[in-house]
C-alpha positions as a Markdown table, in Angstrom:
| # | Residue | x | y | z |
|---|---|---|---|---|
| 1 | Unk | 0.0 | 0.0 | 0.0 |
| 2 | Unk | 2.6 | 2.7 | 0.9 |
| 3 | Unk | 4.4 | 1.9 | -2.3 |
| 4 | Unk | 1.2 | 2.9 | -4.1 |
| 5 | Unk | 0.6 | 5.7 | -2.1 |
| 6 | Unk | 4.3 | 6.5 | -3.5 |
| 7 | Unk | 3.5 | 6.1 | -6.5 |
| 8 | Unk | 0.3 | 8.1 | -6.7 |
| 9 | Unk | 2.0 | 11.1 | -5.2 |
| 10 | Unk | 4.8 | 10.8 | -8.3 |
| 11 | Unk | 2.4 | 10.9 | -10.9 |
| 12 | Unk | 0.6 | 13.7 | -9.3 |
| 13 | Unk | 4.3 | 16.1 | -8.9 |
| 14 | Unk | 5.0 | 15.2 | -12.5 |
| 15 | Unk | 1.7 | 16.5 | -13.6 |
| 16 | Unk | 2.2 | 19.5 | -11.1 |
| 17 | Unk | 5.6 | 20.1 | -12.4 |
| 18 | Unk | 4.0 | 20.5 | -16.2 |
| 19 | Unk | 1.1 | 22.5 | -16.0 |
| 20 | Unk | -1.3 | 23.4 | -18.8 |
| 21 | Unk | 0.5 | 26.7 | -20.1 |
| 22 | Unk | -1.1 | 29.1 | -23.1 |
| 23 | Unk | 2.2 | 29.6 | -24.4 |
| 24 | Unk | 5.8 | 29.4 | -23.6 |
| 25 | Unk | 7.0 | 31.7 | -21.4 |
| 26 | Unk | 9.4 | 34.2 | -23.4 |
| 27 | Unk | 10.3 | 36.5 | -20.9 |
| 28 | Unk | 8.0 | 39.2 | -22.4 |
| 29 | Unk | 5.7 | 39.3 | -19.0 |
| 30 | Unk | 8.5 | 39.7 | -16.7 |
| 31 | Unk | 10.2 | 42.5 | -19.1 |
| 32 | Unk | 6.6 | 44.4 | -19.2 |
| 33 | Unk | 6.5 | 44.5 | -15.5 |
| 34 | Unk | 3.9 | 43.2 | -13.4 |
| 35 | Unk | 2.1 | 46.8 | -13.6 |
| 36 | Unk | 1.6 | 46.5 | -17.4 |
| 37 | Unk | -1.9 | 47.9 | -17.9 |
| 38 | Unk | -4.6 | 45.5 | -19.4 |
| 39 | Unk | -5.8 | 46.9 | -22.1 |
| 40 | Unk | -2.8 | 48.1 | -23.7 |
| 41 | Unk | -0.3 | 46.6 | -26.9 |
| 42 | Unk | 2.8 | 46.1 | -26.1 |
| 43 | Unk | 5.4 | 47.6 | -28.2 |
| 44 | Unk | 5.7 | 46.1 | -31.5 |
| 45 | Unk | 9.4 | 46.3 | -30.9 |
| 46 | Unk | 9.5 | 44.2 | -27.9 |
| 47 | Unk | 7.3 | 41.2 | -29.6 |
| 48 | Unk | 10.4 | 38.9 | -30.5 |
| 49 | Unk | 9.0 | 35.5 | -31.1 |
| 50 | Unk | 5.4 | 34.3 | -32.6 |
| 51 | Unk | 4.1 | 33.4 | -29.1 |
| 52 | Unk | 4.3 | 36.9 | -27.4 |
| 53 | Unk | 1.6 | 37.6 | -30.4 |
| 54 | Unk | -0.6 | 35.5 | -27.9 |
| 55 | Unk | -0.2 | 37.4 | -24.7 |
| 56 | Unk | -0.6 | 40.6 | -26.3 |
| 57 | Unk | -3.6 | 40.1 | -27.8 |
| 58 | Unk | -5.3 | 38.4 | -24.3 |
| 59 | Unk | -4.1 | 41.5 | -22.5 |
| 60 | Unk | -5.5 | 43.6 | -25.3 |
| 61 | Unk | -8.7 | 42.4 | -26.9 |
| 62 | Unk | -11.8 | 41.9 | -24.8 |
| 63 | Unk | -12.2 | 38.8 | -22.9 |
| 64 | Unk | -14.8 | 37.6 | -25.8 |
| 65 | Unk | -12.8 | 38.7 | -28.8 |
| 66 | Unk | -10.0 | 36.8 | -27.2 |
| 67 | Unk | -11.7 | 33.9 | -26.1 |
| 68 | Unk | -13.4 | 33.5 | -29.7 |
| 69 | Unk | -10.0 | 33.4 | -31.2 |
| 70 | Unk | -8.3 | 31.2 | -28.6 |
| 71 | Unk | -11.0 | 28.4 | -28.0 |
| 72 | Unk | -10.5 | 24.7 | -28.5 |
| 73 | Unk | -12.7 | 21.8 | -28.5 |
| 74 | Unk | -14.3 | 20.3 | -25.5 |
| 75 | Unk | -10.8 | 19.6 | -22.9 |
| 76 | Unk | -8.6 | 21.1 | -25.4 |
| 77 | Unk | -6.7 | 18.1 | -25.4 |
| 78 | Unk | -6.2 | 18.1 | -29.0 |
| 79 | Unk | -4.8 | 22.0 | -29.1 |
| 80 | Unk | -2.2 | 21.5 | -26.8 |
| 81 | Unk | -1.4 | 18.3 | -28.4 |
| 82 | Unk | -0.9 | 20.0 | -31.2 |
| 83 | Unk | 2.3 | 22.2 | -29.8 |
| 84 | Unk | 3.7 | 19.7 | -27.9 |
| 85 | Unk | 3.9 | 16.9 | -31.1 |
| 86 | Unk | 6.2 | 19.5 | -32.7 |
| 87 | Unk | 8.5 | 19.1 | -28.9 |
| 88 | Unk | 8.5 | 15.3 | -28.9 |
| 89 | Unk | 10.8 | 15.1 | -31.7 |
| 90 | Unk | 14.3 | 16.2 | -32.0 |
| 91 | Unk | 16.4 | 17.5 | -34.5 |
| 92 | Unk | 19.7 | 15.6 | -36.1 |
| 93 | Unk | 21.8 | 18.2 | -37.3 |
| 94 | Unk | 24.5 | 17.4 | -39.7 |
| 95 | Unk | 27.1 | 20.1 | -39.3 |
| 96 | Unk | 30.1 | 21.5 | -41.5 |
| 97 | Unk | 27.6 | 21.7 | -44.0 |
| 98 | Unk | 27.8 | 25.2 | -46.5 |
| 99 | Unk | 24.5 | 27.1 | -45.5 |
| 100 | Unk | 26.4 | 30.6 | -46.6 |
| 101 | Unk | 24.1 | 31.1 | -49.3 |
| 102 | Unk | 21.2 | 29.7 | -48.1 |
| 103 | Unk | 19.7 | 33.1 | -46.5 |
| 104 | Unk | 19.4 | 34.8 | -49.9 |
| 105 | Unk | 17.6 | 32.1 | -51.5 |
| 106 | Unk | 15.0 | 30.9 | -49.1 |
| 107 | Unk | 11.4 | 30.7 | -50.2 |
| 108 | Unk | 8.7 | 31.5 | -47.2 |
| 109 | Unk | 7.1 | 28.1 | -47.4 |
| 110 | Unk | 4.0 | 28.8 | -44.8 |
| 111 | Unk | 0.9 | 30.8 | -45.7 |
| 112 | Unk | -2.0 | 32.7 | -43.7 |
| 113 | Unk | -4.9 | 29.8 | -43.1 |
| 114 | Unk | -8.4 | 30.5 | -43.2 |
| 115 | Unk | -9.6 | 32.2 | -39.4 |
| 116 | Unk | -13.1 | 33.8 | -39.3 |
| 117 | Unk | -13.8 | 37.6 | -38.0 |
| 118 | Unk | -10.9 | 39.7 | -38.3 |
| 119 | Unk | -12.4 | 42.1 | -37.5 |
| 120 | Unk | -13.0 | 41.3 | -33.5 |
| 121 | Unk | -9.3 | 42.1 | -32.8 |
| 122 | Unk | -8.8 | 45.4 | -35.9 |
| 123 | Unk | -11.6 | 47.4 | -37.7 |
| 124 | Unk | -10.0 | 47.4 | -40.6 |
| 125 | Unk | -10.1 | 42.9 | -40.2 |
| 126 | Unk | -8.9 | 41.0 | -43.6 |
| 127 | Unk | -7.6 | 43.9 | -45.4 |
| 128 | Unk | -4.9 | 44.0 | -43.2 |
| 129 | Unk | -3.9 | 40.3 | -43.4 |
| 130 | Unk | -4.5 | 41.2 | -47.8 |
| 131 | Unk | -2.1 | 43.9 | -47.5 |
| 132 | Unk | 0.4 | 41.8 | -45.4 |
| 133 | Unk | 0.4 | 38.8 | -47.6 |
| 134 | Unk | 1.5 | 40.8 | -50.3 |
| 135 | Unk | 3.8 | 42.5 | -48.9 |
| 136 | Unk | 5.1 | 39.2 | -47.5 |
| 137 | Unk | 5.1 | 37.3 | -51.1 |
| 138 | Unk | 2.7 | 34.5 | -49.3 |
| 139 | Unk | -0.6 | 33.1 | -49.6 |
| 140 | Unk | -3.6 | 33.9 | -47.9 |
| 141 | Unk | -6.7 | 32.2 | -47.9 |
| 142 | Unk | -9.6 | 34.3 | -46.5 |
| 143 | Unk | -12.4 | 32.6 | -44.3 |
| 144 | Unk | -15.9 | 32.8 | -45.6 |
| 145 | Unk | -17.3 | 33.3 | -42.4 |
| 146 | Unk | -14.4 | 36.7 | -42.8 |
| 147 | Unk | -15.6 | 40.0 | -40.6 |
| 148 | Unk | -15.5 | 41.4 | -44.5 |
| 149 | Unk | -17.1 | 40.0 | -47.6 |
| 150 | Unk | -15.6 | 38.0 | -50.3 |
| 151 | Unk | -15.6 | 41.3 | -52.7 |
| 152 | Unk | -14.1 | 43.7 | -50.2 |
| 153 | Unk | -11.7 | 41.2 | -49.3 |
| 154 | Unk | -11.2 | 41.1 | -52.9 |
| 155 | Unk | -10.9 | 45.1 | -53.2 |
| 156 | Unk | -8.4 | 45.6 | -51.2 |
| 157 | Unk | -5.4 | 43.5 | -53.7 |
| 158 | Unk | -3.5 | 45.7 | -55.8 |
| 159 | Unk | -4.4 | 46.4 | -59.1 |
| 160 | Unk | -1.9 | 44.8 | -61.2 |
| 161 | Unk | -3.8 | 41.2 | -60.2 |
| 162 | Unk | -0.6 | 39.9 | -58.8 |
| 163 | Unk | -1.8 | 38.7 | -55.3 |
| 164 | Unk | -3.3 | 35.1 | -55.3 |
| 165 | Unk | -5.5 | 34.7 | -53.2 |
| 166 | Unk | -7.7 | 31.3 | -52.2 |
| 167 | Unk | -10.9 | 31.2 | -50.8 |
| 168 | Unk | -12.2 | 28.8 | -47.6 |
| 169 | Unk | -15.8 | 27.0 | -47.9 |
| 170 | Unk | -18.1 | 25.2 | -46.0 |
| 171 | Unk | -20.9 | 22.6 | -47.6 |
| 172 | Unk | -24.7 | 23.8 | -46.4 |
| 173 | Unk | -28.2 | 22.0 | -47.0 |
| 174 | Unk | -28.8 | 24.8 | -49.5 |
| 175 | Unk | -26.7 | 24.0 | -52.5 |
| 176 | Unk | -27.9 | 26.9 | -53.9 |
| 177 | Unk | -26.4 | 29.3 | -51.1 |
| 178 | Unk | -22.9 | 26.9 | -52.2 |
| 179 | Unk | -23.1 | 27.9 | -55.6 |
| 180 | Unk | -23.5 | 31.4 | -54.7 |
| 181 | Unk | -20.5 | 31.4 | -53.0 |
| 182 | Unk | -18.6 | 29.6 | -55.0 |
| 183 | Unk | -19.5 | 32.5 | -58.2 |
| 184 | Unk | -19.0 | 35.4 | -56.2 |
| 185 | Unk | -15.0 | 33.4 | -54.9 |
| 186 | Unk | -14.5 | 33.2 | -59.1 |
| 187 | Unk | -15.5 | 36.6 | -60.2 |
| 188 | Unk | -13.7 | 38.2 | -57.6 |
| 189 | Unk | -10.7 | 36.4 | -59.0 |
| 190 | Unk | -10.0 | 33.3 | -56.1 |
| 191 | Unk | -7.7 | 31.0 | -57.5 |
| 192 | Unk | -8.8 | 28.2 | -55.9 |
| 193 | Unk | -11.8 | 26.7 | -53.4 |
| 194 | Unk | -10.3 | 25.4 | -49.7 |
| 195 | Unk | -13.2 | 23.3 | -48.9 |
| 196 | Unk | -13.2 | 22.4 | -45.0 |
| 197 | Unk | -14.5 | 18.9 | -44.7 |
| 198 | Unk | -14.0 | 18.2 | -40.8 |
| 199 | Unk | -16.6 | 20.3 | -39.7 |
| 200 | Unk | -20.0 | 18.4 | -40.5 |
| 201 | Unk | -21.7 | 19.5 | -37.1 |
| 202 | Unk | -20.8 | 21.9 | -34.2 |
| 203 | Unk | -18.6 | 21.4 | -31.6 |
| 204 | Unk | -18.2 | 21.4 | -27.9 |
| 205 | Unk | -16.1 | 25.2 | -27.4 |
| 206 | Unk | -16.5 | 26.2 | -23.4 |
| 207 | Unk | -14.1 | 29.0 | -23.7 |
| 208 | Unk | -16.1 | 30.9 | -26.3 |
| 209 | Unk | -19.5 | 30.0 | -25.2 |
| 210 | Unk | -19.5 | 31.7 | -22.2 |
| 211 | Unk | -19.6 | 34.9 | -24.2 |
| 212 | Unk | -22.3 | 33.2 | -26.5 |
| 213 | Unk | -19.7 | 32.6 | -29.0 |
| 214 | Unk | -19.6 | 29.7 | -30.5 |
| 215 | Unk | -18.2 | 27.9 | -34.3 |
| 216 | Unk | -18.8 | 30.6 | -36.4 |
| 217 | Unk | -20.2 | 28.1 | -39.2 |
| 218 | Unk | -23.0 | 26.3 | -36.7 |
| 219 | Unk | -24.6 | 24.4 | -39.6 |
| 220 | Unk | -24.6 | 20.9 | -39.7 |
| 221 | Unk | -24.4 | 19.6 | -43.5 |
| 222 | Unk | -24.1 | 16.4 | -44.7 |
| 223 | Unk | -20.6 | 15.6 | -45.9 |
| 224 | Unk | -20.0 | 13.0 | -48.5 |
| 225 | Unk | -17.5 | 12.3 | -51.4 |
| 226 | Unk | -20.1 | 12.5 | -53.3 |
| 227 | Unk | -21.0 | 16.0 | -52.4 |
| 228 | Unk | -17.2 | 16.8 | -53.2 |
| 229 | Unk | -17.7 | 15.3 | -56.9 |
| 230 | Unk | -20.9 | 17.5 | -57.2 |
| 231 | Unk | -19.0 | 20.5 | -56.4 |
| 232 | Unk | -16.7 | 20.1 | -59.2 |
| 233 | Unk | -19.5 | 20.6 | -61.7 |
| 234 | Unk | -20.3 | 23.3 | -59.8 |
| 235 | Unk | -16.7 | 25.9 | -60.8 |
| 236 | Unk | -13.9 | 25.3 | -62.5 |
| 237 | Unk | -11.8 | 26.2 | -60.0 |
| 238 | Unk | -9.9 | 23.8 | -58.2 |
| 239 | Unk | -11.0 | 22.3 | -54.9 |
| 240 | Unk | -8.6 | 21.6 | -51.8 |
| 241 | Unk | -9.8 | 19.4 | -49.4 |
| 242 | Unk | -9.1 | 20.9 | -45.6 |
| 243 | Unk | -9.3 | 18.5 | -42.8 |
| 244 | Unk | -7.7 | 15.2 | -43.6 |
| 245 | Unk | -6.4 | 13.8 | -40.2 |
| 246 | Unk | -5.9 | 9.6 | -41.9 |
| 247 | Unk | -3.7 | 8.4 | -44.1 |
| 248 | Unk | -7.2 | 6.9 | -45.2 |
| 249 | Unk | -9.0 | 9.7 | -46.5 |
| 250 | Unk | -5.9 | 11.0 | -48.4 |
| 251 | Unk | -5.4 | 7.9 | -50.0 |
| 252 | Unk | -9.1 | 8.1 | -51.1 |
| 253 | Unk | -8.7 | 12.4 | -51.7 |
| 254 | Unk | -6.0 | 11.4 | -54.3 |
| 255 | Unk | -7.8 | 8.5 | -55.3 |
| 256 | Unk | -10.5 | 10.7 | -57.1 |
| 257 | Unk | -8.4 | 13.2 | -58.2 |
| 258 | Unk | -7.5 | 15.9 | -55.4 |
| 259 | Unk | -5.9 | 18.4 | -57.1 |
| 260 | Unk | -4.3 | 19.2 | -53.7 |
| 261 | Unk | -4.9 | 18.1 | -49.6 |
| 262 | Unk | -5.2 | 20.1 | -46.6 |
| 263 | Unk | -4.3 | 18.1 | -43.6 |
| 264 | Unk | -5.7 | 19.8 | -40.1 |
| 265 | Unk | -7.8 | 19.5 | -37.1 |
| 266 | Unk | -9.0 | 22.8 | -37.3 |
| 267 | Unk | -6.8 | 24.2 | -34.9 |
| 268 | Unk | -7.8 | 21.7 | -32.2 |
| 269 | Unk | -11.5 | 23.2 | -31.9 |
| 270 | Unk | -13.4 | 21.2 | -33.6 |
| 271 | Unk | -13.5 | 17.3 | -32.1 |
| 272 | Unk | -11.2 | 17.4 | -29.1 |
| 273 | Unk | -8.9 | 13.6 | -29.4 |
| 274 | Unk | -8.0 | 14.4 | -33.2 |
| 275 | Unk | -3.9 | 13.9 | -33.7 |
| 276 | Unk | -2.2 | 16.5 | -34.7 |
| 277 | Unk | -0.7 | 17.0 | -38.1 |
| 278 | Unk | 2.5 | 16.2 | -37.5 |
| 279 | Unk | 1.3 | 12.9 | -36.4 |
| 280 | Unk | -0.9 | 12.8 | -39.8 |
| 281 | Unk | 2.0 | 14.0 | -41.8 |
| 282 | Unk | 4.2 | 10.9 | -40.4 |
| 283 | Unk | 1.5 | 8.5 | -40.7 |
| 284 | Unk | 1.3 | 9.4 | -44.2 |
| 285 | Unk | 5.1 | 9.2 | -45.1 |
| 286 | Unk | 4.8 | 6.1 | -42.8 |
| 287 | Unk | 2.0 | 4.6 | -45.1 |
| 288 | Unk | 3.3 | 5.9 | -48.5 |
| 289 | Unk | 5.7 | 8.5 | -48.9 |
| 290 | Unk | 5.2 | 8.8 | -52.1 |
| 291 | Unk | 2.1 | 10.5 | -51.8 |
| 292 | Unk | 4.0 | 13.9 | -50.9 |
| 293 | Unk | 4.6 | 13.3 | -54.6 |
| 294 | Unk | 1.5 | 12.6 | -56.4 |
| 295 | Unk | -0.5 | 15.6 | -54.8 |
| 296 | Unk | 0.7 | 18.8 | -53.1 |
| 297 | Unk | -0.3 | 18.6 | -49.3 |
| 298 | Unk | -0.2 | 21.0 | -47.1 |
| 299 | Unk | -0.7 | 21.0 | -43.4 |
| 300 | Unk | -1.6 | 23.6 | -40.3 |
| 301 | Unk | -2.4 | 23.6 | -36.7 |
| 302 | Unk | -0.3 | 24.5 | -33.7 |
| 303 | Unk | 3.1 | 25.8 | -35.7 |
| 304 | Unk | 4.8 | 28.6 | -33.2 |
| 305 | Unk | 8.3 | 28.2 | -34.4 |
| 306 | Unk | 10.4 | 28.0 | -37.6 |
| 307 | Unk | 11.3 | 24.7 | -36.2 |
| 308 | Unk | 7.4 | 23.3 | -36.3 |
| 309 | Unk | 7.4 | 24.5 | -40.2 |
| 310 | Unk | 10.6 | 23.1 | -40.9 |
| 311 | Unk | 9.8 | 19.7 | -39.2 |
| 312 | Unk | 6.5 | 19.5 | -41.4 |
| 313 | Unk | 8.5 | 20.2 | -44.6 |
| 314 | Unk | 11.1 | 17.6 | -44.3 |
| 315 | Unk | 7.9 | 15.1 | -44.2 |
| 316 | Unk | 7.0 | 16.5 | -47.6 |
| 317 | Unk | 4.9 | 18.9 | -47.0 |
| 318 | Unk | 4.6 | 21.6 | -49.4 |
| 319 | Unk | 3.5 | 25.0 | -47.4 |
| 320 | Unk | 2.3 | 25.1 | -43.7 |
| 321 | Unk | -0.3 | 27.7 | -42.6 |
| 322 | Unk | -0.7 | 29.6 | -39.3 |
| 323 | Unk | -4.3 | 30.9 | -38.3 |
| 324 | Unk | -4.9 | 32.5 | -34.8 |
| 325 | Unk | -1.3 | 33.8 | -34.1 |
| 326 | Unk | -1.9 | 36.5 | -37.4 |
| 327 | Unk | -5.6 | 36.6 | -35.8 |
| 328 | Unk | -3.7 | 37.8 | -32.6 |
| 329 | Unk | -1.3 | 40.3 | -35.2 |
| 330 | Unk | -3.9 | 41.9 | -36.6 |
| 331 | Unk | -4.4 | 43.6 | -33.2 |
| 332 | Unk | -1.4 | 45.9 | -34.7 |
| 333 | Unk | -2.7 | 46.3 | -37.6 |
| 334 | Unk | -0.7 | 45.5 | -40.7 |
| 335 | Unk | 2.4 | 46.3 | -39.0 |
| 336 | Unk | 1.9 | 43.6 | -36.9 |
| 337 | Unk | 0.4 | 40.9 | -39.5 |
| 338 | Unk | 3.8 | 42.1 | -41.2 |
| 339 | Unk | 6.3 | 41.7 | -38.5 |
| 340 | Unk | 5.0 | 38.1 | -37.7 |
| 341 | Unk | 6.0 | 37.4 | -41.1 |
| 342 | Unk | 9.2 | 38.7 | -40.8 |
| 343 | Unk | 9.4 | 36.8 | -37.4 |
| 344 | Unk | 8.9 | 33.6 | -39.2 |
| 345 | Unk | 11.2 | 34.1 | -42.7 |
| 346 | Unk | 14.0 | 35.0 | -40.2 |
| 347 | Unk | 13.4 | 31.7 | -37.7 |
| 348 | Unk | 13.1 | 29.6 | -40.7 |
| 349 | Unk | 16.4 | 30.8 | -42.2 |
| 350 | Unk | 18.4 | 30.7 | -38.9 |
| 351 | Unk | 16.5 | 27.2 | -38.1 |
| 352 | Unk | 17.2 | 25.5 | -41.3 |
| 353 | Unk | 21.1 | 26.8 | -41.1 |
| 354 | Unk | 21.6 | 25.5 | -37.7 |
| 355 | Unk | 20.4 | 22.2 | -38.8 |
| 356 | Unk | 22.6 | 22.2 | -41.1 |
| 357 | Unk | 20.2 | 21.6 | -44.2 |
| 358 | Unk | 21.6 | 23.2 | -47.1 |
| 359 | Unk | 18.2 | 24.0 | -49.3 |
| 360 | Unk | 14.7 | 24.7 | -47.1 |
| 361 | Unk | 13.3 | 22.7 | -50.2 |
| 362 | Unk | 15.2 | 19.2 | -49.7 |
| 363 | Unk | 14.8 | 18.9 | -46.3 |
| 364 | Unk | 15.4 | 14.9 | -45.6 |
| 365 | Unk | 13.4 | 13.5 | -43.1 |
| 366 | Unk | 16.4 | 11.8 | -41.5 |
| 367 | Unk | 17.3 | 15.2 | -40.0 |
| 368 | Unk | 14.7 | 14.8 | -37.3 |
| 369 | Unk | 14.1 | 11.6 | -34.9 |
| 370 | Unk | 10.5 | 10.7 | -35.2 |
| 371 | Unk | 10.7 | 7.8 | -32.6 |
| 372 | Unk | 8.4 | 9.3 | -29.7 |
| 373 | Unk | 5.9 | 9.8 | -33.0 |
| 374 | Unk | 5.7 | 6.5 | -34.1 |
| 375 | Unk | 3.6 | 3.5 | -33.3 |
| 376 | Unk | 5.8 | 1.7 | -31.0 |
| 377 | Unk | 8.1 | 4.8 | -29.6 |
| 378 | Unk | 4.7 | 7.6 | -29.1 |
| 379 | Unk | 4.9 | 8.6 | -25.2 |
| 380 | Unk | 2.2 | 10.7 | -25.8 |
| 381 | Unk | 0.2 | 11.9 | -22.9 |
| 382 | Unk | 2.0 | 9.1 | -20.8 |
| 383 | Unk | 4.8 | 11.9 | -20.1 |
| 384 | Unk | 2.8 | 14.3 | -18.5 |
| 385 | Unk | 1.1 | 17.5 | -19.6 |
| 386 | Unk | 2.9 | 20.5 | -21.3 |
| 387 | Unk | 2.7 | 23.8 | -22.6 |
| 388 | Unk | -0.3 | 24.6 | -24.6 |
């Protein structure tokens, strides 16, 4: 008995000893000072890393605007689990390796995902992540559920038609409200339709439903692959499916002729338990790493760091987007939308140098140790709890 009393109070300090944080601590709090008013931005100058994006928004927005942004499913299991995946695996660099040049020739392989309303944390919402993105050179893939509508969105590119830009869909009962959006994405020049497939119902959100917030697409449709071949006589542009967590349903997505696949668990909110998409992304190279190859994938959900980006691209992925964290820049404005940016080009060049990988675009997936992802080696929530 006293050895399982011993026991029991070891399990509970190591739980203690990890508790459920928002975000790493980066110093920013303590260099602030504890009289830091609420209500107020800190300097863009002193936001050094994507995670103080986080804190400065929850000191800044009000508690709903926050909460609306920050919530996760149910527990919000499957949001945390979505940082700490990127910390279970570990890095193999391969030093005395040339990365002189590699600076001045990096792509930025990550892109602004689809986040709804804006305009709770700026007025001016969306146009500021437009003007950002192009700024940037990246994508950005505006949420049809956006603060502004498809054709201001679309207003606010620059003339010349230079800045690509996708646009996010949901299925509804009324396939003619579907067509309606999918004309009104084409005319206003969309180059593609990001068609989120994991959300067929609601889902359990406490954080936001205290502030009678909850999904901000509540209907519950009827999702089949069916429906996803009727769609495609419905526009000629091409249709990304968002919200493959198997290796399953990409095998049947490129089966029928995905023209691209959107792994995600929608951020954690949607059904709390989902794996994260590193864990996806592994099970697919696991499975068939050719299938990196016969279809572009790309992949979002809990990136904070050049390192999570990087780690995703050596699997094969071919862009990795970020949602709430330029929600939570868009506080700043476009200033702020723009230095996350910034943040991430310079982390993913340093990153990828200090790994020793010579071209961002040939990252081998030998550089990292995936053992404490796989089937036999995951630890998973047997180590404890982490930062969220």
């Amino acid at each position: 008995m006293h050895s399982l009393i011993t026991l029991a109070t070891l399990i509970v300090a190591a739980s203690a000893a990890r508790p459920f944080l928002n975000e790493p601590n980066t110093g920013l709090e303590e260099y602030l000072g504890a009289g830091f008013p609420v209500g107020k931005l800190p300097n863009l100058t002193d936001i050094r890393g994507i995670p103080d994006f986080d804190f400065a928004a929850r000191n800044y927005l009000n508690a709903s605007s926050y909460s609306f942004y920050r919530t996760g499913a149910a527990g919000e299991w499957s949001y945390r689990n979505n940082l700490e995946a990127f910390s279970r695996v570990r890095w193999r660099p391969q030093v005395l390796n040339d990365v002189h040049s590699l600076a001045s020739t990096l792509p930025a392989p990550f892109f602004i995902a689809p986040a709804a309303r804006a305009g709770l944390a700026n007025d001016a919402a969306e146009s500021n992540l437009v003007k950002a993105a192009y700024a940037g050179d990246i994508l950005y893939i505006p949420a049809i559920y956006a603060t502004l509508s498809i054709e201001q969105i679309a207003a606010v590119k620059p003339v010349n038609g230079s800045q690509i830009l996708f646009q996010q869909l949901y299925a509804a009962a009324n396939l003619t409200a579907v067509q309606n959006s999918l004309d009104r994405a084409k005319a206003a020049g969309s180059k593609a339709i990001v068609f989120t497939i994991d959300a067929p119902a609601t889902s359990t959100r406490h954080r936001a439903a205290r502030y009678g917030l909850g999904n901000a697409n509540s209907d519950t449709a009827t999702l089949t692959w069916a429906l996803y071949a009727q769609l495609h006589n419905m526009t000629s542009l091409p249709i990304i499916l968002k919200g493959t967590t198997t290796v399953d349903d990409v095998h049947k997505a490129n089966s029928v002729g995905a023209p691209a696949i959107y792994v995600s668990n929608y951020g954690g909110g949607q059904l709390d338990g989902s794996p994260s998409p590193l864990e996806i992304c592994l099970e697919i190279y696991e499975s068939d790493p050719t299938l990196f190859q016969k279809t572009e994938i790309y992949a979002d959900s809990g990136v904070r760091y050049g390192t999570d980006v990087l780690k995703l691209l050596s699997l094969g992925v071919r862009a990795v987007g970020l949602g709430r964290q330029f929600l939570y820049a868009n506080a700043y404005g476009v200033a702020g939308v723009t230095h996350l940016i910034e943040l991430l080009k310079t982390e993913i060049a340093a990153d990828t140098a200090n790994a020793g990988i010579q071209d961002v675009r040939k990252i081998q997936k030998e550089r990292v140790n995936w053992n404490p992802l796989t089937t036999n080696g995951f630890r998973g929530e047997k180590e404890g709890v982490g930062a969220g």
